[in-house]
C-alpha positions as YAML, in Angstrom:
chain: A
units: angstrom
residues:
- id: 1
  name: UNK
  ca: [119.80, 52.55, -114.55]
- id: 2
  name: UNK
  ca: [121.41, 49.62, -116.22]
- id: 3
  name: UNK
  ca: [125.24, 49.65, -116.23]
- id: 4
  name: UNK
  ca: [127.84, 47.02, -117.42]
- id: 5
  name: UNK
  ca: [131.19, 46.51, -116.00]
- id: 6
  name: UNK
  ca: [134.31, 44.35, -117.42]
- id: 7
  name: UNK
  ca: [135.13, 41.37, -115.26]
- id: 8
  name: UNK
  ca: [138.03, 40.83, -113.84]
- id: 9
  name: UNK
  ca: [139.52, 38.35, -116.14]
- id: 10
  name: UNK
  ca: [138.05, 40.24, -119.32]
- id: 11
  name: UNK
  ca: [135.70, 36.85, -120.00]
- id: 12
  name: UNK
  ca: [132.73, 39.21, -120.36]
- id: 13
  name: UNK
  ca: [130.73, 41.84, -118.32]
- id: 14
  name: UNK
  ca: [128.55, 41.91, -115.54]
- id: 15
  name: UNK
  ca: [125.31, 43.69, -116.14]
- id: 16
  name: UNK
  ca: [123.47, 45.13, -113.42]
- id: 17
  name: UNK
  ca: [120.07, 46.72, -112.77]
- id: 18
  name: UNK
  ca: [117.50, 47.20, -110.41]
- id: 19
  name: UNK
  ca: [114.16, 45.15, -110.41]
- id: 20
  name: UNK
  ca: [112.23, 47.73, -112.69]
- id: 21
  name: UNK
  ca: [115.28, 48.15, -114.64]
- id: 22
  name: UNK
  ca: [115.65, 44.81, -115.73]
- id: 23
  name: UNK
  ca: [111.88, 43.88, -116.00]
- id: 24
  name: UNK
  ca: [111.74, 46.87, -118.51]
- id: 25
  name: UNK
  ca: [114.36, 45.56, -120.89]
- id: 26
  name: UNK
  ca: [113.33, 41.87, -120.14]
- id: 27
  name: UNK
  ca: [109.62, 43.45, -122.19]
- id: 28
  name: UNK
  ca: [111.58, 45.46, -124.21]
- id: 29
  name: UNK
  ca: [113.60, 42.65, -125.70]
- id: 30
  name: UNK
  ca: [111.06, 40.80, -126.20]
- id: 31
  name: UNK
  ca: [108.84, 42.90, -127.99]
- id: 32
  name: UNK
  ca: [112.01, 43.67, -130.16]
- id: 33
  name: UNK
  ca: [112.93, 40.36, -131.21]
- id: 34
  name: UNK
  ca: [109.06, 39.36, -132.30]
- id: 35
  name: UNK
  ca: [107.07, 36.05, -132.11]
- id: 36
  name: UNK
  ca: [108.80, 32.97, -133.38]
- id: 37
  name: UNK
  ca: [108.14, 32.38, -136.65]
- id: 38
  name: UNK
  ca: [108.09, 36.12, -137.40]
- id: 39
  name: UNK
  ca: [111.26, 36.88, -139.03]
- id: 40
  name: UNK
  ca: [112.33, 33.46, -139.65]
- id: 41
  name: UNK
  ca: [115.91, 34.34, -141.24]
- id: 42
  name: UNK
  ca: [116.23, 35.47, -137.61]
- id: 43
  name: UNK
  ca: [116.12, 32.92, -135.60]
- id: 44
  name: UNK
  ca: [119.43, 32.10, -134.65]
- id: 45
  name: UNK
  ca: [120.28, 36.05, -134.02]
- id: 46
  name: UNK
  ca: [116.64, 36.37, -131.98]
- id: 47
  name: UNK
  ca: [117.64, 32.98, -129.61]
- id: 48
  name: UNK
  ca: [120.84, 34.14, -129.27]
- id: 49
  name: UNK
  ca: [119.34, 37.51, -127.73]
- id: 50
  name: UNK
  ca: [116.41, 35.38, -125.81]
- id: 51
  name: UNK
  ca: [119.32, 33.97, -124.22]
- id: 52
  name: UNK
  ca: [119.86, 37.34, -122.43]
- id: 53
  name: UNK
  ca: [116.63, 37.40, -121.35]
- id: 54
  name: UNK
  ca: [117.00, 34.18, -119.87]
- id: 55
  name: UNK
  ca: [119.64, 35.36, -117.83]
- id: 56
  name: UNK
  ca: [117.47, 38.81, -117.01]
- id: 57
  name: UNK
  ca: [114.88, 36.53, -115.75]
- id: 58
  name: UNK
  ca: [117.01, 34.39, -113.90]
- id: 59
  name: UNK
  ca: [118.53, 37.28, -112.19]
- id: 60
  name: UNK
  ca: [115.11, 38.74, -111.07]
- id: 61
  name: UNK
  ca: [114.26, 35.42, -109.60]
- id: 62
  name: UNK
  ca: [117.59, 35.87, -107.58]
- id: 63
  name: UNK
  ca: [119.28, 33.37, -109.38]
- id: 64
  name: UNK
  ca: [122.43, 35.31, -110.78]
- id: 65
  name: UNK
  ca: [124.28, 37.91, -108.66]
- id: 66
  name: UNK
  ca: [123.33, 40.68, -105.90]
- id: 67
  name: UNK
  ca: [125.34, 43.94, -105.44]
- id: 68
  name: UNK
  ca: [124.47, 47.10, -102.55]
- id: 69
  name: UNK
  ca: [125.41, 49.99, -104.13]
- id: 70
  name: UNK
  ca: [124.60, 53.64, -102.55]
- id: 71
  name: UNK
  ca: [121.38, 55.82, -103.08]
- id: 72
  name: UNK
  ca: [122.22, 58.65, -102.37]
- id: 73
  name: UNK
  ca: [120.39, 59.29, -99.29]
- id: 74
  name: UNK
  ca: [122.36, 60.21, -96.09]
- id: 75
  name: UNK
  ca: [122.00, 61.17, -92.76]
- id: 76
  name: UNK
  ca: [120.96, 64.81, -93.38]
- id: 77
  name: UNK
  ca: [118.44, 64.22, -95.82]
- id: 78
  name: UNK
  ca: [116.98, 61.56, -93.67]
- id: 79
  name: UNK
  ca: [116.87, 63.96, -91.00]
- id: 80
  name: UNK
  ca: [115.24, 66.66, -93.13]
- id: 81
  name: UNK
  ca: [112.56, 64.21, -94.56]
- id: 82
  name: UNK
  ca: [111.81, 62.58, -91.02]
- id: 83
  name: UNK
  ca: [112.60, 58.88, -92.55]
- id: 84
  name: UNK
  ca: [114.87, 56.20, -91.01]
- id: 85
  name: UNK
  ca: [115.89, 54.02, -93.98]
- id: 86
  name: UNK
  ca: [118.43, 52.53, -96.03]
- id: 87
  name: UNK
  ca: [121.51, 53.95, -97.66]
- id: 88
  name: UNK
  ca: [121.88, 51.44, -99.91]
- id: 89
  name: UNK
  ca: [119.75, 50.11, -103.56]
- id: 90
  name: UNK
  ca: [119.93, 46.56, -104.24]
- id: 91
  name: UNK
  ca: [121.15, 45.78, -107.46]
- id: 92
  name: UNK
  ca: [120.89, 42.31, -109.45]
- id: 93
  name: UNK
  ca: [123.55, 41.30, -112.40]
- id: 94
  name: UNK
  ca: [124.56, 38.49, -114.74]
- id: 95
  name: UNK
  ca: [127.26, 38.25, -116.60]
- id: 96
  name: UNK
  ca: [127.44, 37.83, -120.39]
- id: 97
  name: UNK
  ca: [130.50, 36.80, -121.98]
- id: 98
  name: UNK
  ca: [132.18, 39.18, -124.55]
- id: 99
  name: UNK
  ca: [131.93, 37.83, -128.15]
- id: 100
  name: UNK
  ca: [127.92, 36.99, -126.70]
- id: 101
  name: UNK
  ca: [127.90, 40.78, -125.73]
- id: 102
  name: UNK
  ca: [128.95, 42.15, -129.16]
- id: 103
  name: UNK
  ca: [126.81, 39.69, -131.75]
- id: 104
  name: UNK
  ca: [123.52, 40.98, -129.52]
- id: 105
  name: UNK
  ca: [124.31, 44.23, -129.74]
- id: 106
  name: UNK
  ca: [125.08, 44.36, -133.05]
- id: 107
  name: UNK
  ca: [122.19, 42.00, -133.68]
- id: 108
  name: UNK
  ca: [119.86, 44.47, -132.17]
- id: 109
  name: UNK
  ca: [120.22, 46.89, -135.03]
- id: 110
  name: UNK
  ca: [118.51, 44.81, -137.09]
- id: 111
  name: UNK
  ca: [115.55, 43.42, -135.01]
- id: 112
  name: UNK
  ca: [115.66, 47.68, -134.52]
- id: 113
  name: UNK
  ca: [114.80, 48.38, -138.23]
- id: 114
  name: UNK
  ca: [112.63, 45.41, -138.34]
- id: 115
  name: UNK
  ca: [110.35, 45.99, -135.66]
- id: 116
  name: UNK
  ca: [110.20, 49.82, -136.71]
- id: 117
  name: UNK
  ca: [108.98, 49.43, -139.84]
- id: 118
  name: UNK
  ca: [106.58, 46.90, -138.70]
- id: 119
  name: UNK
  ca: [104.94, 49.49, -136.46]
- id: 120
  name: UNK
  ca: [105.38, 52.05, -138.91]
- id: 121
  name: UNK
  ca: [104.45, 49.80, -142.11]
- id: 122
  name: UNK
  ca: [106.68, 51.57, -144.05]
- id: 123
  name: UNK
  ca: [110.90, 51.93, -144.73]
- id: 124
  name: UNK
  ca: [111.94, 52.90, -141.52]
- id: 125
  name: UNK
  ca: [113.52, 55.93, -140.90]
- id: 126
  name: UNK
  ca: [114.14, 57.48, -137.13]
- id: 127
  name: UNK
  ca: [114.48, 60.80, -138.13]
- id: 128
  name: UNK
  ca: [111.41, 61.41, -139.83]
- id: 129
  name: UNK
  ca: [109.23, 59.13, -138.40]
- id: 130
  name: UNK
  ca: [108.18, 60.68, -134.68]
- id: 131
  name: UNK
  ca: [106.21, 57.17, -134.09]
- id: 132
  name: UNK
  ca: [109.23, 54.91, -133.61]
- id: 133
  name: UNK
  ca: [111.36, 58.01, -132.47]
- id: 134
  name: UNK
  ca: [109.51, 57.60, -129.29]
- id: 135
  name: UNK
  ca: [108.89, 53.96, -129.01]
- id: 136
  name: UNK
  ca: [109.07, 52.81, -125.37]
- id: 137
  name: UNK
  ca: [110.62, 49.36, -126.27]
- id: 138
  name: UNK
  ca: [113.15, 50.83, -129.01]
- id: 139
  name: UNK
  ca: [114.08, 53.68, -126.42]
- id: 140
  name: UNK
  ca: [114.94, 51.01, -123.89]
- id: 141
  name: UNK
  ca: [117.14, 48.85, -126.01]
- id: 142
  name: UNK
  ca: [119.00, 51.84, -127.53]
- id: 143
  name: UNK
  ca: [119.39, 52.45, -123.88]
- id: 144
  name: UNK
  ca: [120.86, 48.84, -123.77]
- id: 145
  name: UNK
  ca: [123.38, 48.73, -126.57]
- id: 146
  name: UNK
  ca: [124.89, 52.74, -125.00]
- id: 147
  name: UNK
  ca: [125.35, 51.24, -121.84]
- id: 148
  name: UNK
  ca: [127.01, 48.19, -123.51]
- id: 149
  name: UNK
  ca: [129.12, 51.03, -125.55]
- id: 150
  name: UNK
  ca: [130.02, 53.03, -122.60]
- id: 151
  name: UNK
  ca: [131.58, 49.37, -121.06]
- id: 152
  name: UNK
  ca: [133.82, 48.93, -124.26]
- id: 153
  name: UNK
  ca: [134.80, 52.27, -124.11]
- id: 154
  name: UNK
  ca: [135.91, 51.93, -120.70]
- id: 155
  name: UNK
  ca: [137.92, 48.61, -121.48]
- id: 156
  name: UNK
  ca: [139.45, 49.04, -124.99]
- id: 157
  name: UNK
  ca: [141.82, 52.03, -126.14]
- id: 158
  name: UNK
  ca: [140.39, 55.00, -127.56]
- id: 159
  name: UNK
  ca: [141.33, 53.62, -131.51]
- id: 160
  name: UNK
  ca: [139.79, 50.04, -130.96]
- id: 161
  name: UNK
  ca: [136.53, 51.60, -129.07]
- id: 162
  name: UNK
  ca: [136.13, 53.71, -132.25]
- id: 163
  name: UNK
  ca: [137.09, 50.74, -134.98]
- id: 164
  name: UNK
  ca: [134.05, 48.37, -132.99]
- id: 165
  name: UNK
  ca: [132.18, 51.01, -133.21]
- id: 166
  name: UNK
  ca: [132.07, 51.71, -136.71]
- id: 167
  name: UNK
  ca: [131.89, 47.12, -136.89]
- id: 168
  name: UNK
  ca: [129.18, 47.43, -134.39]
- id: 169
  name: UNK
  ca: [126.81, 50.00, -136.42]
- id: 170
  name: UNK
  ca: [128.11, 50.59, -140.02]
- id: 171
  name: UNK
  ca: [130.50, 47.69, -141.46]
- id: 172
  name: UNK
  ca: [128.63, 44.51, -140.62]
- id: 173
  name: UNK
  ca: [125.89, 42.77, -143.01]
- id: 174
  name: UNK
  ca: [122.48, 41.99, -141.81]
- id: 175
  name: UNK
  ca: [122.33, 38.92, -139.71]
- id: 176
  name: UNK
  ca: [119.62, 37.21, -141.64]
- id: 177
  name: UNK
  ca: [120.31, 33.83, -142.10]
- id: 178
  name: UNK
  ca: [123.66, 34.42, -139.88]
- id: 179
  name: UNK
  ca: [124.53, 30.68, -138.08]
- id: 180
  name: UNK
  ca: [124.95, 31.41, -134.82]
- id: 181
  name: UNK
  ca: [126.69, 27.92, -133.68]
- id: 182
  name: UNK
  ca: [130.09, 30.23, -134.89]
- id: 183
  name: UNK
  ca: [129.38, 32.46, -131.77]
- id: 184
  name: UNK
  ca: [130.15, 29.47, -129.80]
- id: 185
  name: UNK
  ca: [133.61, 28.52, -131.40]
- id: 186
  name: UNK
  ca: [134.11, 32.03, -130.64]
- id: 187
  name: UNK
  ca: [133.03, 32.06, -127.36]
- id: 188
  name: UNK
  ca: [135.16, 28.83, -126.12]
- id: 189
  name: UNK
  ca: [138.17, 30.08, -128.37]
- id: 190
  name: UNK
  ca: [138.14, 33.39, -126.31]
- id: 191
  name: UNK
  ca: [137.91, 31.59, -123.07]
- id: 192
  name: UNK
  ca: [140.63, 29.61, -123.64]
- id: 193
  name: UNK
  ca: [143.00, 33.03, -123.63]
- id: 194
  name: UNK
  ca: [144.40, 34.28, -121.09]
- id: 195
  name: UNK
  ca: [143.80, 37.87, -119.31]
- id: 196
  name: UNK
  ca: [145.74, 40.04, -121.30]
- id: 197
  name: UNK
  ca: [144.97, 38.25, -124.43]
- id: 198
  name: UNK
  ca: [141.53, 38.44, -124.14]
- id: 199
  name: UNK
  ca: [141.60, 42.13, -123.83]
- id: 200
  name: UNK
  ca: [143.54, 42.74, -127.01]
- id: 201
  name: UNK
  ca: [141.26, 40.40, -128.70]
- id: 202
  name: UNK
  ca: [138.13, 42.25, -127.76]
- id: 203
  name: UNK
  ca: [138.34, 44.28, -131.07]
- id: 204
  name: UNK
  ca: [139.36, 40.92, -133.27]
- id: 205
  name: UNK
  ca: [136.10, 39.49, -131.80]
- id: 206
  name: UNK
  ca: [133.56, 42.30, -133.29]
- id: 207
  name: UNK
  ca: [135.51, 42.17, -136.80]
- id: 208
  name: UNK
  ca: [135.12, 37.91, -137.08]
- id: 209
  name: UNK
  ca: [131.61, 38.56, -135.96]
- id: 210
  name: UNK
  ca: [130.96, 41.81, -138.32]
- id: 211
  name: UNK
  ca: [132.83, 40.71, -141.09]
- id: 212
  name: UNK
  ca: [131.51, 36.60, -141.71]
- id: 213
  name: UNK
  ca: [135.32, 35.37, -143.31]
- id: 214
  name: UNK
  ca: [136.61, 32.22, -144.04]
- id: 215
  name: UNK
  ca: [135.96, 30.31, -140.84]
- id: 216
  name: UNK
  ca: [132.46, 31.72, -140.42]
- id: 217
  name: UNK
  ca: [131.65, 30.35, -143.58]
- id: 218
  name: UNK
  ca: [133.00, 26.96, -143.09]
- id: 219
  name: UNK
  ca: [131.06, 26.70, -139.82]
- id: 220
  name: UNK
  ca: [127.83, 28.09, -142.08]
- id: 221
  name: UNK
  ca: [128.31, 25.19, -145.01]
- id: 222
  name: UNK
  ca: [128.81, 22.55, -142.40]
- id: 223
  name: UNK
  ca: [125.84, 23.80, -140.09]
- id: 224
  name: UNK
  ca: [123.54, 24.24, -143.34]
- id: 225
  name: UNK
  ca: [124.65, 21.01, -144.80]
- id: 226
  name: UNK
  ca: [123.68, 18.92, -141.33]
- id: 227
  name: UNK
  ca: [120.13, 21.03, -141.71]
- id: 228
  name: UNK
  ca: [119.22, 19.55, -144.83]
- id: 229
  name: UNK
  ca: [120.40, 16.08, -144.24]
- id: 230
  name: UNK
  ca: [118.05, 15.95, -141.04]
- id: 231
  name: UNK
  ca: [115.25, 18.32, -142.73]
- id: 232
  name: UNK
  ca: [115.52, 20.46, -140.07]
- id: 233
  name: UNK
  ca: [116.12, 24.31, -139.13]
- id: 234
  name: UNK
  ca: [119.70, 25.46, -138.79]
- id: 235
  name: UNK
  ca: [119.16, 26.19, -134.97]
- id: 236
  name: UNK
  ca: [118.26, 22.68, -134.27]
- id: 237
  name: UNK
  ca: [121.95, 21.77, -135.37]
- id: 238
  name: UNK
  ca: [124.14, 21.33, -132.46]
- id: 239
  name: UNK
  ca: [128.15, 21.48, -132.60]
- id: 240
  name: UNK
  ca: [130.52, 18.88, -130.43]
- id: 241
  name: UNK
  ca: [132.01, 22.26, -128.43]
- id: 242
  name: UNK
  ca: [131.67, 22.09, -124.86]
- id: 243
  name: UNK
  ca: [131.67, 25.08, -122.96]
- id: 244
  name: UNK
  ca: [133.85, 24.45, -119.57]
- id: 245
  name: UNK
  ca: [132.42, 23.51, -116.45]
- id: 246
  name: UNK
  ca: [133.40, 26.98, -114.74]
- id: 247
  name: UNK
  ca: [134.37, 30.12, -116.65]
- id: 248
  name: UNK
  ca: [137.17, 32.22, -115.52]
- id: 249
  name: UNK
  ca: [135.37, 35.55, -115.21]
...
């Protein structure tokens, strides 16, 4: 089962999952997200959420972290079942940081609704239509996005976990045509707080993201404005922020 903890410094989370677990949402993802090319008002939203996969891959190639965490299993039911073997499951995690964590979940609404209705040819609806009610892929990245709920509620007060909430699934706009390169002034901005402060800010984070203001669309003119002066898609535009070196997790 995939679970997601808060790091220590409140950077981000650390998501971990077993082998299958992580293959399975690796698919799932990308099945989600589409081809490239298919949605192209989504491309910066659908790279943003390949980049997750990235780091899934990574971690299944044992290239991101390793935890032991208990099975279950213990001397008596050994005993009982005849076996000799370990108590302990590996486990494999990355970390994502948090204003990263929230645009892909949020994000994954949409690529949701999209990919429904492409498999259902029709307006998408998950109550009435059994087909995409029981859709392996959506199943497992609804499973995603709770487990990335259950971590916020388990790091923000009981008001701010409901206010991102209702950000996260009724009061943002569709991320078509949404310029991602704003994620990373957000992302550098909120690793340049400290501890504390990047826990309050956890909730300011998902409204800047939800909500597109005035510093979104400054980003958006200047990022769209670069794109037609070298003909060129807005995801090939590339800002002079510098993530640092090593992230205080």
């Amino acid at each position: 089962m995939i679970y997601l903890e808060n790091t220590a410094n409140n950077a981000g989370v650390i998501v971990y999952g077993d082998q299958f677990d992580f293959n399975g949402l690796y698919n799932s993802l990308h099945t989600i997200v589409g081809d490239e090319d298919e949605w192209i008002s989504f491309e910066g939203p659908r790279l943003r959420v390949l980049g997750v996969c990235y780091d899934i891959r990574h971690a299944m190639m044992g290239g991101r972290g390793i935890e032991f965490v208990d099975n279950g299993l213990d001397q008596g039911m050994m005993r009982n079942h005849g076996i000799i073997t370990n108590e302990k499951n590996v486990y494999l995690s990355f970390q994502v940081l948090w204003p990263e964590l929230l645009f892909v979940a949020m994000a994954l609404n949409d690529f949701i609704k999209l990919y429904a209705k492409k498999q259902a040819n029709k307006s998408y609806n998950p109550e009435l239509d059994f087909r995409n009610m029981w859709n392996p892929a959506i199943a497992a990245v609804r499973g995603f996005q709770a487990a990335i709920a259950n971590c916020i509620q388990e790091t923000v007060p009981a008001t701010s976990f409901t206010r991102v909430m209702k950000l996260m699934n009724k009061e943002y706009t569709w991320f078509d045509g949404y310029i991602t390169q704003y994620l990373d002034e957000l992302n550098i901005k909120f690793l340049e707080m400290d501890k504390e402060k990047r826990l309050k800010n956890i909730t300011i984070i998902a409204k800047r993201i939800a909500e597109q203001g005035l510093d979104y669309k400054e980003i958006k003119l200047a990022v769209e404005e670069a794109a037609r002066k070298y003909n060129c898609h807005v995801t090939n535009i590339k800002t002079d922020l510098e993530y640092p070196d090593e992230i205080d997790w």
